[in-house]
Biopython code that builds the backbone (N, CA, C, O; Angstrom):
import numpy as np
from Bio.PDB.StructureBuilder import StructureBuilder

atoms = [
    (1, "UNK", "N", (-7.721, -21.467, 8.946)),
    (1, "UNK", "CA", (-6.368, -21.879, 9.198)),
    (1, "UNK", "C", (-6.412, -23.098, 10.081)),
    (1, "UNK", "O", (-7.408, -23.208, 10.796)),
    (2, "UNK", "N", (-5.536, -23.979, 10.138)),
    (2, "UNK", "CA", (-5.512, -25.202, 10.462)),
    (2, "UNK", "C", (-4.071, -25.589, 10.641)),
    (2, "UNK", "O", (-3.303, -25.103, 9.811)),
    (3, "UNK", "N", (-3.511, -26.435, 11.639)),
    (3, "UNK", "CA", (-2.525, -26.836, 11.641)),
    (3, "UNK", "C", (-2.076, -28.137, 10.483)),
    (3, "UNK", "O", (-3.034, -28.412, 9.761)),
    (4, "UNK", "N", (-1.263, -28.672, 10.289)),
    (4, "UNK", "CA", (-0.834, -29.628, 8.972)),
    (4, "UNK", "C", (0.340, -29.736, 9.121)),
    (4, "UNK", "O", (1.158, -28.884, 8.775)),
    (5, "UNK", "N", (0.729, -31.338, 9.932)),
    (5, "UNK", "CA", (2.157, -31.562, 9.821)),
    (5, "UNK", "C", (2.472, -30.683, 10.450)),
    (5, "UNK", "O", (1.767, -30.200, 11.336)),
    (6, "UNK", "N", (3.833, -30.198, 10.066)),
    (6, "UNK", "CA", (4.450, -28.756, 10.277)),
    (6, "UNK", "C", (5.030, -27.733, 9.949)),
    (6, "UNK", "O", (6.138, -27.213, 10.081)),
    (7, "UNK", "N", (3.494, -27.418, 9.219)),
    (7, "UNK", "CA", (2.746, -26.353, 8.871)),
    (7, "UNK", "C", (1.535, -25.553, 9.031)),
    (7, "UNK", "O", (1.143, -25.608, 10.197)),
    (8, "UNK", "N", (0.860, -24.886, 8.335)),
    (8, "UNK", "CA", (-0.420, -24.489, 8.824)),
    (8, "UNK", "C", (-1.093, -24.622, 6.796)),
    (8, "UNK", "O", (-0.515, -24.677, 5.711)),
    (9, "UNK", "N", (-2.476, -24.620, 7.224)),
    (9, "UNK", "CA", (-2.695, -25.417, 6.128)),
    (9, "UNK", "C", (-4.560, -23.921, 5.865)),
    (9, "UNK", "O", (-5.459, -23.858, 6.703)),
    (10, "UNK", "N", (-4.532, -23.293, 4.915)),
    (10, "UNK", "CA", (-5.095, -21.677, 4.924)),
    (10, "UNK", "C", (-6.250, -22.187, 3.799)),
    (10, "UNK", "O", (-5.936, -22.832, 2.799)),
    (11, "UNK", "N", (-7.376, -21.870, 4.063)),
    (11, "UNK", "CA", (-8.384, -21.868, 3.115)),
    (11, "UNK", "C", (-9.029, -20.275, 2.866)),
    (11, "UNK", "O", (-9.247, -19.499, 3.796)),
    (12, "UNK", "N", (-9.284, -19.964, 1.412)),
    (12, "UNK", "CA", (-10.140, -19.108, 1.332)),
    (12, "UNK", "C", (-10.445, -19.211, 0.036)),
    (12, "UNK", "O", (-9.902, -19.481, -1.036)),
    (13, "UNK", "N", (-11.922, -18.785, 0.654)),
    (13, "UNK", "CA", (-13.199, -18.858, 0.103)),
    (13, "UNK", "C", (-13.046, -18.162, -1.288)),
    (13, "UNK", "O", (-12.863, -16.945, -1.324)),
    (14, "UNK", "N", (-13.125, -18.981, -2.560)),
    (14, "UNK", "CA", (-13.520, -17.518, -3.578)),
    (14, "UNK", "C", (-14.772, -17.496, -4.341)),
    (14, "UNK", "O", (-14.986, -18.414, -5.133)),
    (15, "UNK", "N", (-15.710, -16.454, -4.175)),
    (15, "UNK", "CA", (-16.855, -16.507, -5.147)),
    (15, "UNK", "C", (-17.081, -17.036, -6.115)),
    (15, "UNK", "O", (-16.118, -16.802, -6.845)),
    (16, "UNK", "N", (-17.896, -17.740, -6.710)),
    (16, "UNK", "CA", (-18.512, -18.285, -8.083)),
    (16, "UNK", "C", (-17.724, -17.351, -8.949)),
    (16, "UNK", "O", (-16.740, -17.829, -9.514)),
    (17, "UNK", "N", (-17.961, -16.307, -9.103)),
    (17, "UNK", "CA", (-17.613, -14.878, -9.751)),
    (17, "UNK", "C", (-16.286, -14.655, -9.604)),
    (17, "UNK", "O", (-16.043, -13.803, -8.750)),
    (18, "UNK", "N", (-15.190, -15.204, -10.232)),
    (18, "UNK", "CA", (-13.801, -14.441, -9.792)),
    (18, "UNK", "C", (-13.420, -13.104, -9.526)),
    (18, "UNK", "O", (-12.664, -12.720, -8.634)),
    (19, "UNK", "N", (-14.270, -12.132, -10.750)),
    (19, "UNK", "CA", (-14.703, -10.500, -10.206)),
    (19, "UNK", "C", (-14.993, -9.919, -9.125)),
    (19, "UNK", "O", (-14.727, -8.734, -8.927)),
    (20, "UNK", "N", (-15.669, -10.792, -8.149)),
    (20, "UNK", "CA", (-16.516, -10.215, -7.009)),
    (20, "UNK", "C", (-15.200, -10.475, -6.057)),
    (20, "UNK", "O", (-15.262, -9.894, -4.973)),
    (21, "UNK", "N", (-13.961, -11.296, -6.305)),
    (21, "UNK", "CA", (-12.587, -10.910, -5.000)),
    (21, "UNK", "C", (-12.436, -9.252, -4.737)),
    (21, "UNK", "O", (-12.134, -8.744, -3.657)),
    (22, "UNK", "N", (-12.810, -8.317, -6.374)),
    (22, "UNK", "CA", (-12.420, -7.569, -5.716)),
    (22, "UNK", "C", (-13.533, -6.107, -5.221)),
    (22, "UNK", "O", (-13.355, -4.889, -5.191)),
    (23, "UNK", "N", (-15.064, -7.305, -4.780)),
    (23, "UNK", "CA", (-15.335, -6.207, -3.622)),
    (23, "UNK", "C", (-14.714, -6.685, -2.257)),
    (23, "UNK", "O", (-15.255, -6.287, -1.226)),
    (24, "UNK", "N", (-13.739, -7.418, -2.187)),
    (24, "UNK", "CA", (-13.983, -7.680, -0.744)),
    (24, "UNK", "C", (-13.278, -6.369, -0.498)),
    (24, "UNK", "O", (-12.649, -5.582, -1.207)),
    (25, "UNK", "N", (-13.705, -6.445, 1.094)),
    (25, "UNK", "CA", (-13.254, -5.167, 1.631)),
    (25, "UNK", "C", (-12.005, -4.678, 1.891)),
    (25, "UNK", "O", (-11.341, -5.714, 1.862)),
    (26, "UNK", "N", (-11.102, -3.624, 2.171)),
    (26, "UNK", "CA", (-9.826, -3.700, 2.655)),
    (26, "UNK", "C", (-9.518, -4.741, 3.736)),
    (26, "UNK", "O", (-8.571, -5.510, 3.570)),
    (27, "UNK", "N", (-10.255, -4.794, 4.802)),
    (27, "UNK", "CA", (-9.381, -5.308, 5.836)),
    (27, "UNK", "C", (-9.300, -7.210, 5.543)),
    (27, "UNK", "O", (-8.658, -8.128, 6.053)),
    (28, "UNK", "N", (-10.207, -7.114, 4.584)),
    (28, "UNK", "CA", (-9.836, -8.837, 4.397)),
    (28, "UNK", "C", (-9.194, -9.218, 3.598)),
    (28, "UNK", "O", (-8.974, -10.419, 3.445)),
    (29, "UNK", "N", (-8.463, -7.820, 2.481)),
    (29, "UNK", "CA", (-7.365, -7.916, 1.391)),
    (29, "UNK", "C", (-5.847, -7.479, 2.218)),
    (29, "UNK", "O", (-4.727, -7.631, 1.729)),
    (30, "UNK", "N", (-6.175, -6.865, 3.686)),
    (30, "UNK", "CA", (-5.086, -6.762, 4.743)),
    (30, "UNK", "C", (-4.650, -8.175, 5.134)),
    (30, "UNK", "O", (-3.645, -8.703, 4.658)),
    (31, "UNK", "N", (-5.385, -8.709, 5.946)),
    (31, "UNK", "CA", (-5.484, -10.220, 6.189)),
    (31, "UNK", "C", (-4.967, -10.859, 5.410)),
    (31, "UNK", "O", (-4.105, -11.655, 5.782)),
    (32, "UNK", "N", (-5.397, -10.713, 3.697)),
    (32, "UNK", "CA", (-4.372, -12.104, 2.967)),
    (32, "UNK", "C", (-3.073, -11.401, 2.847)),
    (32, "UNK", "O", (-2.080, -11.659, 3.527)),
    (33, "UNK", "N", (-3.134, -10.750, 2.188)),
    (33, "UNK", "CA", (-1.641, -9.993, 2.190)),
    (33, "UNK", "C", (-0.294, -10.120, 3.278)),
    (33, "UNK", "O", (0.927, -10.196, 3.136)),
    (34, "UNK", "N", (-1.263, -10.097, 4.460)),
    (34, "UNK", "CA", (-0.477, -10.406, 6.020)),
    (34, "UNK", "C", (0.165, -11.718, 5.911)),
    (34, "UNK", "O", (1.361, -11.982, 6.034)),
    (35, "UNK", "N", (-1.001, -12.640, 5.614)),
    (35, "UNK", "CA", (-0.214, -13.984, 5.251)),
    (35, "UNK", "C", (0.374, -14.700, 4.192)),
    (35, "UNK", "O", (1.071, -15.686, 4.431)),
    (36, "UNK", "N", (0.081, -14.150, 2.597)),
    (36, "UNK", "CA", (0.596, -14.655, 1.823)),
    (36, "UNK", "C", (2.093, -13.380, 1.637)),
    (36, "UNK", "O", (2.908, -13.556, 0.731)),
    (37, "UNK", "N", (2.180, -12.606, 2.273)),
    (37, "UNK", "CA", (3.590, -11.421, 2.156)),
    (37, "UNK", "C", (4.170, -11.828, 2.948)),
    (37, "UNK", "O", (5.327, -11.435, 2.798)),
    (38, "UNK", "N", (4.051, -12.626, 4.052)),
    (38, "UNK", "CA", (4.833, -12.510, 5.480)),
    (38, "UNK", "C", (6.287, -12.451, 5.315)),
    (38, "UNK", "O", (6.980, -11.638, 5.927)),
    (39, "UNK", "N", (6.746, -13.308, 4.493)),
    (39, "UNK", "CA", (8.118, -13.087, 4.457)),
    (39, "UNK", "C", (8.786, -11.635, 3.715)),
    (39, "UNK", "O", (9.997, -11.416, 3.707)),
    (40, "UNK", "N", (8.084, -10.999, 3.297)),
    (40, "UNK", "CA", (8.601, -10.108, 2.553)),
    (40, "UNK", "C", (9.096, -8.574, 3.288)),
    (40, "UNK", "O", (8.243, -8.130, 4.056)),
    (41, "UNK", "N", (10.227, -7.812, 3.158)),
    (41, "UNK", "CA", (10.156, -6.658, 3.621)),
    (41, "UNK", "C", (9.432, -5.441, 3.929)),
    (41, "UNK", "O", (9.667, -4.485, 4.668)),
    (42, "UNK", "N", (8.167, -5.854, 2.889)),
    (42, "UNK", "CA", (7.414, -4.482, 3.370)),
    (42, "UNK", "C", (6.021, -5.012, 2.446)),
    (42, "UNK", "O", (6.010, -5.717, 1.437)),
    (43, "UNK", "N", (4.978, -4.451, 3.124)),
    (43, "UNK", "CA", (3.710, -4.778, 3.150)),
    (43, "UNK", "C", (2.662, -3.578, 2.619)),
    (43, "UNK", "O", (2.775, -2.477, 3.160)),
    (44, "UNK", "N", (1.752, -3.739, 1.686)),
    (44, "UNK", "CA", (1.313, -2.768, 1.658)),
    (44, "UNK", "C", (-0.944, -2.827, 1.901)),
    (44, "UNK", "O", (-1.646, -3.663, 1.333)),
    (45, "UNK", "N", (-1.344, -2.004, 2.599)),
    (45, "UNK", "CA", (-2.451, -1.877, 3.186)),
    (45, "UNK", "C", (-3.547, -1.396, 2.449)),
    (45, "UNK", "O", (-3.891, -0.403, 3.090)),
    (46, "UNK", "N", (-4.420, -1.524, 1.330)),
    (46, "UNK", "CA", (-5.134, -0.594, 1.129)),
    (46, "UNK", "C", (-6.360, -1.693, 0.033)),
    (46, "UNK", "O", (-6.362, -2.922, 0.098)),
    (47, "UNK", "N", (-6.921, -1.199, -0.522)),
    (47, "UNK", "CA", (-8.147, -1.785, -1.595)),
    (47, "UNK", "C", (-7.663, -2.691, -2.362)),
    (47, "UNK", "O", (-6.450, -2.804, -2.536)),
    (48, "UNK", "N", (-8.373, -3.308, -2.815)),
    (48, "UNK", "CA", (-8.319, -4.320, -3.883)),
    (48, "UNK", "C", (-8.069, -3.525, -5.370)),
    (48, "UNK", "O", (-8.833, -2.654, -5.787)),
    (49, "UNK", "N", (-6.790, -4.016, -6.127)),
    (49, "UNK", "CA", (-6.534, -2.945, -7.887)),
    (49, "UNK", "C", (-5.458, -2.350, -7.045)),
    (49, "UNK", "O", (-4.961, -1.422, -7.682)),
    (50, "UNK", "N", (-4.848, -2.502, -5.800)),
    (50, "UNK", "CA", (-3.656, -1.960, -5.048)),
    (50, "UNK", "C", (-2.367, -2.648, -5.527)),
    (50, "UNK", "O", (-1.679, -2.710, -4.508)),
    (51, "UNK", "N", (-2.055, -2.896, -5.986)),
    (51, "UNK", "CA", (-0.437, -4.147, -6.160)),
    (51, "UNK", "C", (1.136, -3.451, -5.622)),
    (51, "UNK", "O", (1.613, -2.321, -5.728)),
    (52, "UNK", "N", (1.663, -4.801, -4.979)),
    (52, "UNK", "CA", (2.629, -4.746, -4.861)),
    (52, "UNK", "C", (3.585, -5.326, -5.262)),
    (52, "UNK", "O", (3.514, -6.523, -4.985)),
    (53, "UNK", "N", (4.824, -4.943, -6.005)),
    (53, "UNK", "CA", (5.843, -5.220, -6.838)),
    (53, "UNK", "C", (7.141, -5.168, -5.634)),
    (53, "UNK", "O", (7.604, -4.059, -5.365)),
    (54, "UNK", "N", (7.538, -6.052, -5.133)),
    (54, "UNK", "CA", (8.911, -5.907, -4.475)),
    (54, "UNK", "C", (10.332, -6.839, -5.054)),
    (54, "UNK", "O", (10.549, -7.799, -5.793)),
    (55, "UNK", "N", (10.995, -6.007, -4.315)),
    (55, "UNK", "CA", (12.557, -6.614, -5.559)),
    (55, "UNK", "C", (13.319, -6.788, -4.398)),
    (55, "UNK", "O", (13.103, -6.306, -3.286)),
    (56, "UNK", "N", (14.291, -7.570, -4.780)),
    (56, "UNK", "CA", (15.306, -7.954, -3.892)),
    (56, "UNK", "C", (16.231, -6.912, -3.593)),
    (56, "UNK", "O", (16.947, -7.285, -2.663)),
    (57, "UNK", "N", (16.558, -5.633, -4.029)),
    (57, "UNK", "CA", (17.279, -4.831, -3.587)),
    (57, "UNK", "C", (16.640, -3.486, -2.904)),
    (57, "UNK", "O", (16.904, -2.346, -3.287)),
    (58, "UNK", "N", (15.881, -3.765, -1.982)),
    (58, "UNK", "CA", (14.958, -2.998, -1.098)),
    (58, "UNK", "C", (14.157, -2.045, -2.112)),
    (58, "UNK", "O", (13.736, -0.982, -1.657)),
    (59, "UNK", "N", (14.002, -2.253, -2.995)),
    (59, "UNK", "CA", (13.041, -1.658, -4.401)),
    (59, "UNK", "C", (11.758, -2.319, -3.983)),
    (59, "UNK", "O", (11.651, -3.424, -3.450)),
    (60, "UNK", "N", (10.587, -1.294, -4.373)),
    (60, "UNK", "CA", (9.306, -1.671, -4.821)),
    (60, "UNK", "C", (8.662, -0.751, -5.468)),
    (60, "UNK", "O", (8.917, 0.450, -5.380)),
    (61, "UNK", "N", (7.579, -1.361, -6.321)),
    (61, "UNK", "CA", (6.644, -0.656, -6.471)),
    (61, "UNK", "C", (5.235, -0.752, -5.994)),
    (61, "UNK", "O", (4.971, -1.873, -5.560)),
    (62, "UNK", "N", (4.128, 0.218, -5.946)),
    (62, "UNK", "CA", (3.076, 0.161, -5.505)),
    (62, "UNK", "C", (2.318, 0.669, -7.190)),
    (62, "UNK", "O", (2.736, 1.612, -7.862)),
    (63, "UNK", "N", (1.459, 0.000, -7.469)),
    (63, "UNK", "CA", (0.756, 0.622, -8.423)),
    (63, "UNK", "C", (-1.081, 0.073, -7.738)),
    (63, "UNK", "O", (-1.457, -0.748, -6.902)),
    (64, "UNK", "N", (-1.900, 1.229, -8.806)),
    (64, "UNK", "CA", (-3.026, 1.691, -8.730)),
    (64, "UNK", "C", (-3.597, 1.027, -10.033)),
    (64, "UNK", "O", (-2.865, 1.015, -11.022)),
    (65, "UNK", "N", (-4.671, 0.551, -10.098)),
    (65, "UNK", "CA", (-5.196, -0.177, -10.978)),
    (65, "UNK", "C", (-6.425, 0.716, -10.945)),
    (65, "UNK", "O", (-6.779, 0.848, -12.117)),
    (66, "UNK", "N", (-6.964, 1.162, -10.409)),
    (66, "UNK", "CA", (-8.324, 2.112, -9.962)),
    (66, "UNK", "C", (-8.661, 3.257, -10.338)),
    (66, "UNK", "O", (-7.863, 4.070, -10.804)),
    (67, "UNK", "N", (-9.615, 3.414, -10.217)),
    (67, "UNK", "CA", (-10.166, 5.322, -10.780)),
    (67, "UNK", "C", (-10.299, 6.072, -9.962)),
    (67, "UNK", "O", (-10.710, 7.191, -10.270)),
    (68, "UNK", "N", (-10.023, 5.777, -8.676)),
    (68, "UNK", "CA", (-9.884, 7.383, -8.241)),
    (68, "UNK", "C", (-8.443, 7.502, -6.967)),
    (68, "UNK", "O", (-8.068, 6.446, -6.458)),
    (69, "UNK", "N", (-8.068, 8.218, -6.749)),
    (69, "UNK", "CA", (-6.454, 8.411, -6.070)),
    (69, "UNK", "C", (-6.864, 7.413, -4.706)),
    (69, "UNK", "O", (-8.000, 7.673, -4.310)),
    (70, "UNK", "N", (-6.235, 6.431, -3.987)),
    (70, "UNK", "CA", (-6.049, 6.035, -3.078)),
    (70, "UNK", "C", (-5.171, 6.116, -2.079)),
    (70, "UNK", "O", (-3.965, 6.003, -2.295)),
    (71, "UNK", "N", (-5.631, 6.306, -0.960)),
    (71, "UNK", "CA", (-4.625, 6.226, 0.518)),
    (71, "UNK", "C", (-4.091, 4.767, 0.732)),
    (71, "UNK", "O", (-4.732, 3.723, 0.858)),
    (72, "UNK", "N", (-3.137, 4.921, 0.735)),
    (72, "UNK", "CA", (-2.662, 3.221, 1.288)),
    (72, "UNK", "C", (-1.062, 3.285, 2.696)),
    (72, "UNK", "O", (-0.214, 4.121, 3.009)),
    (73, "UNK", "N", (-1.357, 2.144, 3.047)),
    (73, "UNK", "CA", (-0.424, 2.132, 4.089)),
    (73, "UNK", "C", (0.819, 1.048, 3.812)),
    (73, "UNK", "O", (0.645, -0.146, 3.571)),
    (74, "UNK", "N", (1.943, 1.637, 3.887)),
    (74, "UNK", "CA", (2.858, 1.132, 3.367)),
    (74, "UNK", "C", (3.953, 0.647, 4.636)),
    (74, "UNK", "O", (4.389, 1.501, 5.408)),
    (75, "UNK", "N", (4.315, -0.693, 4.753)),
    (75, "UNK", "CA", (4.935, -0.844, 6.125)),
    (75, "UNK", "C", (6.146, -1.859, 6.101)),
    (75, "UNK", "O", (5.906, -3.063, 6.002)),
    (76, "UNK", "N", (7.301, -1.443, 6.182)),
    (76, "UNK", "CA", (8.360, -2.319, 6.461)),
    (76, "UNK", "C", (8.817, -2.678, 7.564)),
    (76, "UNK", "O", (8.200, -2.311, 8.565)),
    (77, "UNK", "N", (10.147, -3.581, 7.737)),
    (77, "UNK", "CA", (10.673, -4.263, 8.582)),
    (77, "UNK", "C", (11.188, -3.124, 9.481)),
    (77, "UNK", "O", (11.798, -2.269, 8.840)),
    (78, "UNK", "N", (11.115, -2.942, 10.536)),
    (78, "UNK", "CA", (11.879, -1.669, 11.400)),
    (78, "UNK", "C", (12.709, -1.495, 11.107)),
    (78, "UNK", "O", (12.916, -0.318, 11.404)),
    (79, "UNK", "N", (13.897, -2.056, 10.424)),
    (79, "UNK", "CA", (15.485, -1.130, 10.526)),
    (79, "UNK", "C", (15.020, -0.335, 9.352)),
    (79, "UNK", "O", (15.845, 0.573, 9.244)),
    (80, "UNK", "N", (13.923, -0.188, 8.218)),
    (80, "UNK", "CA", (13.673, 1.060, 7.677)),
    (80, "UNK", "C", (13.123, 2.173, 8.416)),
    (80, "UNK", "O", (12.228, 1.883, 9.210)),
    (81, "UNK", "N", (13.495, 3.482, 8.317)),
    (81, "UNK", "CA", (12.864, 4.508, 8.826)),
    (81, "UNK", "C", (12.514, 5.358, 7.375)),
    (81, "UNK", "O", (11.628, 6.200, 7.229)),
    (82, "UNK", "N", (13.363, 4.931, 6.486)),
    (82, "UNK", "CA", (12.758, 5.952, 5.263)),
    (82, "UNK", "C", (12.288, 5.533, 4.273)),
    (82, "UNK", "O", (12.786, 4.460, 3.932)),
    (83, "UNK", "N", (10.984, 6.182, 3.182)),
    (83, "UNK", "CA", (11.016, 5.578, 1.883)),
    (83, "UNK", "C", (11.464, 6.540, 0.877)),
    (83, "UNK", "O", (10.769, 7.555, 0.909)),
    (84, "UNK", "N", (12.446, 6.570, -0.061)),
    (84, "UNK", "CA", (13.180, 6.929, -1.491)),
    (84, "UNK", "C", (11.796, 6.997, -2.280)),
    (84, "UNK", "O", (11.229, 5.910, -2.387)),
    (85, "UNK", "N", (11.333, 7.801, -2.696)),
    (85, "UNK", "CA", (10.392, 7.848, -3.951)),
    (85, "UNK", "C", (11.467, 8.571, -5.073)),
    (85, "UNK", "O", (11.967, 9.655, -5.375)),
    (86, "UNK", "N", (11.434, 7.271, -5.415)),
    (86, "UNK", "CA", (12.516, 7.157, -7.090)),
    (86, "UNK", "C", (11.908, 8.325, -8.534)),
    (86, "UNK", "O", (12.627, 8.588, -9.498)),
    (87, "UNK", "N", (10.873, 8.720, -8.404)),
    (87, "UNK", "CA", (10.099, 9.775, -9.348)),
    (87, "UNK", "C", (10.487, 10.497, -9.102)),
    (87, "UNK", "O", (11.247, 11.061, -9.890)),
    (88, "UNK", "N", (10.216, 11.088, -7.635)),
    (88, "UNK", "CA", (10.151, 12.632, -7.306)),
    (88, "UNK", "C", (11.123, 12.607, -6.570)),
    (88, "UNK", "O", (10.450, 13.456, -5.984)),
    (89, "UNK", "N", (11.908, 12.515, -6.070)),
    (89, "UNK", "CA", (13.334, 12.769, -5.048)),
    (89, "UNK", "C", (12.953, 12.677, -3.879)),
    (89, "UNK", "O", (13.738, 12.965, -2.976)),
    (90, "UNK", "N", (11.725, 12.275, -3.617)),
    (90, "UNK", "CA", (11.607, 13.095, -2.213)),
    (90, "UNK", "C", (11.502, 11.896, -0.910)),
    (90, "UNK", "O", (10.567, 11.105, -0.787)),
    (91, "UNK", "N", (11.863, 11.924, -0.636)),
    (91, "UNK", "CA", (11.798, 11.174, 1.337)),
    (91, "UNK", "C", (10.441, 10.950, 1.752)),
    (91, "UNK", "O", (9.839, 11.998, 1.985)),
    (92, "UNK", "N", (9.613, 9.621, 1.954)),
    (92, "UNK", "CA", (8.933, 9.412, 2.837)),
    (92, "UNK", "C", (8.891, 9.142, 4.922)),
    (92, "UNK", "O", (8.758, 8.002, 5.368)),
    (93, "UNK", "N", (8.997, 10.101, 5.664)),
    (93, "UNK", "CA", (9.413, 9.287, 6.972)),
    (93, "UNK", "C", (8.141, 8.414, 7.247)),
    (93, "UNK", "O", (7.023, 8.340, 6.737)),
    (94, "UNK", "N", (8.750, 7.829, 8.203)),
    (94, "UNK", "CA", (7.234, 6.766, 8.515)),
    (94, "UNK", "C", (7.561, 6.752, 10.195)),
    (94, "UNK", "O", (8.643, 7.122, 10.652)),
    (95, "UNK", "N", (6.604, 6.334, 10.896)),
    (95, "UNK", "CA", (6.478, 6.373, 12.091)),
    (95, "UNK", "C", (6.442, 4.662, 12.883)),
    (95, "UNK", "O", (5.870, 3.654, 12.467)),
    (96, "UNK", "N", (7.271, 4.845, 14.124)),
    (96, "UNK", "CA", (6.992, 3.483, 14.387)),
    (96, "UNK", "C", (5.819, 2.830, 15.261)),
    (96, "UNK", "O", (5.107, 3.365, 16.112)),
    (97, "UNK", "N", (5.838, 1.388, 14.748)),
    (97, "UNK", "CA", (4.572, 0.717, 15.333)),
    (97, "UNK", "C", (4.805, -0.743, 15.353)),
    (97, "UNK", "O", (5.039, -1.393, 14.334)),
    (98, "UNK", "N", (4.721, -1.326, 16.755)),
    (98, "UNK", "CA", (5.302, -2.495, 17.042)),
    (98, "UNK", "C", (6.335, -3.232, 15.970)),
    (98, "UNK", "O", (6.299, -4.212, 15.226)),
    (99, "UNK", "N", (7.149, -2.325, 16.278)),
    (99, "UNK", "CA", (8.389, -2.996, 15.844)),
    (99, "UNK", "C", (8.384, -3.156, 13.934)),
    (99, "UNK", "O", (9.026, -3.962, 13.261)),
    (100, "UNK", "N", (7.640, -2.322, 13.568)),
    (100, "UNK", "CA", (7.602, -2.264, 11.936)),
    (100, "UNK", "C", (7.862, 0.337, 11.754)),
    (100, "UNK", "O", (8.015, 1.395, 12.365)),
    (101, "UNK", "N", (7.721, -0.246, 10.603)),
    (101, "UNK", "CA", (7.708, 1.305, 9.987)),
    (101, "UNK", "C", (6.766, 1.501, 9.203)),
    (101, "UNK", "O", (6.735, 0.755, 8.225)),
    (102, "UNK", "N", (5.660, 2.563, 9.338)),
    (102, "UNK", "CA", (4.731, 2.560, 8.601)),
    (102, "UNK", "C", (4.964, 4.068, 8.172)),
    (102, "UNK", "O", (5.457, 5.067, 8.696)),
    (103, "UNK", "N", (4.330, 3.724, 6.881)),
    (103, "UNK", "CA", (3.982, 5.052, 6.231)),
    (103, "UNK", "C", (3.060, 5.450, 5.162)),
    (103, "UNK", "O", (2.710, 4.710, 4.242)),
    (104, "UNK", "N", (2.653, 6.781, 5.356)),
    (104, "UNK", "CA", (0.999, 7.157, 4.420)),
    (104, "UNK", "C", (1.690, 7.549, 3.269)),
    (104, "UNK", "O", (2.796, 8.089, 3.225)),
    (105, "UNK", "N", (0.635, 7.099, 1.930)),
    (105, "UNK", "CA", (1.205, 7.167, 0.915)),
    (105, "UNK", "C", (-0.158, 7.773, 0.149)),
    (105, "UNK", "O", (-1.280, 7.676, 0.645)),
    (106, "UNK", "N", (0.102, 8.376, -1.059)),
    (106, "UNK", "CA", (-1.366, 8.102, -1.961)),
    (106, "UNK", "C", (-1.002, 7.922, -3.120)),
    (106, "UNK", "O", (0.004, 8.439, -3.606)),
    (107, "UNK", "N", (-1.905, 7.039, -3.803)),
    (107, "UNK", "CA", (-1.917, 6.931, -5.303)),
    (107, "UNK", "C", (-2.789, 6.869, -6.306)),
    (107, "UNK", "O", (-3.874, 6.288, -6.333)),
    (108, "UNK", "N", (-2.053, 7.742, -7.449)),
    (108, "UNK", "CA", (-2.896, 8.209, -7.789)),
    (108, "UNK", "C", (-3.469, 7.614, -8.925)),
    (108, "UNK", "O", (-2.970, 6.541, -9.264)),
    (109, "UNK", "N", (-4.747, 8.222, -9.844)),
    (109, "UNK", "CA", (-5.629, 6.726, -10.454)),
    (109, "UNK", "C", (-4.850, 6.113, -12.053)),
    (109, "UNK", "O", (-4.736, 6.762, -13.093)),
    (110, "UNK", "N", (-4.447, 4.827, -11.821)),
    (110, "UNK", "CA", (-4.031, 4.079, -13.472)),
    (110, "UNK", "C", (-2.076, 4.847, -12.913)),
    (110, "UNK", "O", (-1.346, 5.239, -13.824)),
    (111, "UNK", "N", (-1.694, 4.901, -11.776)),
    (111, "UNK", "CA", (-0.289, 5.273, -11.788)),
    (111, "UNK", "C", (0.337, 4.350, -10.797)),
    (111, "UNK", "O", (-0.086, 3.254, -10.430)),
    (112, "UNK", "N", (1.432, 4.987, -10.420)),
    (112, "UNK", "CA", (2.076, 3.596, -9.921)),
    (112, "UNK", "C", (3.392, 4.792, -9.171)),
    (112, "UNK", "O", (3.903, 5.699, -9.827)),
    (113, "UNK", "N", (3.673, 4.537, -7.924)),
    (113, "UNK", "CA", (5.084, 5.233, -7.145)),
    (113, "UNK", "C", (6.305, 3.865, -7.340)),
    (113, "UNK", "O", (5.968, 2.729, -7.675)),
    (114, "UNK", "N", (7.330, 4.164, -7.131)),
    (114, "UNK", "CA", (8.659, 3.113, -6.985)),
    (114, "UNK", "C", (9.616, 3.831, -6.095)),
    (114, "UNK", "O", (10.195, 4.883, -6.367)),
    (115, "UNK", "N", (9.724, 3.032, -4.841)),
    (115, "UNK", "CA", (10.249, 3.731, -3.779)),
    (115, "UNK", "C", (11.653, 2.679, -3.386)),
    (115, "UNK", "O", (11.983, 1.560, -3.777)),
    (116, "UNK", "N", (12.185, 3.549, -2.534)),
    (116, "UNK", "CA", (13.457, 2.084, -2.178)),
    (116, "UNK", "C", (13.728, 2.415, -1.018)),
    (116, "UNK", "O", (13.991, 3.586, -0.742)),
    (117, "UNK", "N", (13.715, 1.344, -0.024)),
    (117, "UNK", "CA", (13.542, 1.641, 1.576)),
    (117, "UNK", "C", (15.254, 1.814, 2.270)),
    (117, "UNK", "O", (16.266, 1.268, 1.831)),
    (118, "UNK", "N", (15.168, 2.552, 3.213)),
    (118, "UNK", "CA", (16.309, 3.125, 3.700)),
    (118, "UNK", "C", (16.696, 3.068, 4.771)),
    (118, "UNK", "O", (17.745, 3.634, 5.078)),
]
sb = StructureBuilder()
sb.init_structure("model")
sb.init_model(0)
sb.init_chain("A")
sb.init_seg("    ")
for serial, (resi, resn, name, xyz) in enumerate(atoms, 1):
    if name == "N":
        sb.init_residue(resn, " ", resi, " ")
    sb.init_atom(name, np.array(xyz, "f"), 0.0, 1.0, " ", f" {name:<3s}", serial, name[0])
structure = sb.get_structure()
C-alpha cells in the first residue's frame, strides 16, 4: 500500500499459476476482502471458494464452492444485531466487537445460505 494523490494506491502479488490464489491462506483472503469490501455492509471471513453476494436491500448471500462444510465469520455494520436466514426461518444473533456485529455461521459443501440483516 502506498499513498497516490489522494488516494492509496494497493499491490498484490498473484502467482504465475492463477490456481495457486486459492491456497492462500484465510487470513490473507481476510486482508483483501477488508480492503476491496470496505464499503460494503457486511463482510465475510473464511477460505478461499467462500463468496460473497451482497444486495442493496440488506440481502446477501454466502455460498461454498468447496468440499467439505466450512466455518466462516460473518460481520456487519453495528446497527445490525440480527441475521434472517431466508431458507430456514431462523435468526442468527451475533455478538459485538468494536463497533461491528459478528456472527458464526457454517456452510455447507457446493451450498450456499441467503440471509438479510436486521
Amino acid at each position: 500500500m502506498h499513498d497516490y494523490n489522494k488516494g492509496k494506491l494497493y499491490v498484490l502479488t498473484v502467482p504465475d499459476n492463477q490456481g495457486d490464489l486459492y491456497n492462500y491462506p484465510p487470513g490473507v483472503w481476510a486482508k483483501i476482502r477488508e480492503l476491496v469490501l470496505k464499503d460494503l455492509f457486511v463482510h465475510v471471513d473464511g477460505p478461499s471458494q467462500v463468496a460473497l453476494f451482497a444486495y442493496d436491500n440488506k440481502a446477501f448471500i454466502v455460498e461454498s464452492f468447496r468440499d467439505q462444510k466450512e466455518s466462516v465469520k460473518i460481520t456487519t455494520a453495528g446497527n445490525f444485531t440480527k441475521l434472517h436466514d431466508e431458507l430456514t426461518g431462523l435468526d442468527l444473533t451475533g455478538r459485538a466487537e468494536k463497533g461491528k456485529t459478528v456472527f458464526d455461521a457454517e456452510i455447507l459443501p457446493h451450498s450456499f445460505r441467503v440471509f438479510t440483516a436486521k
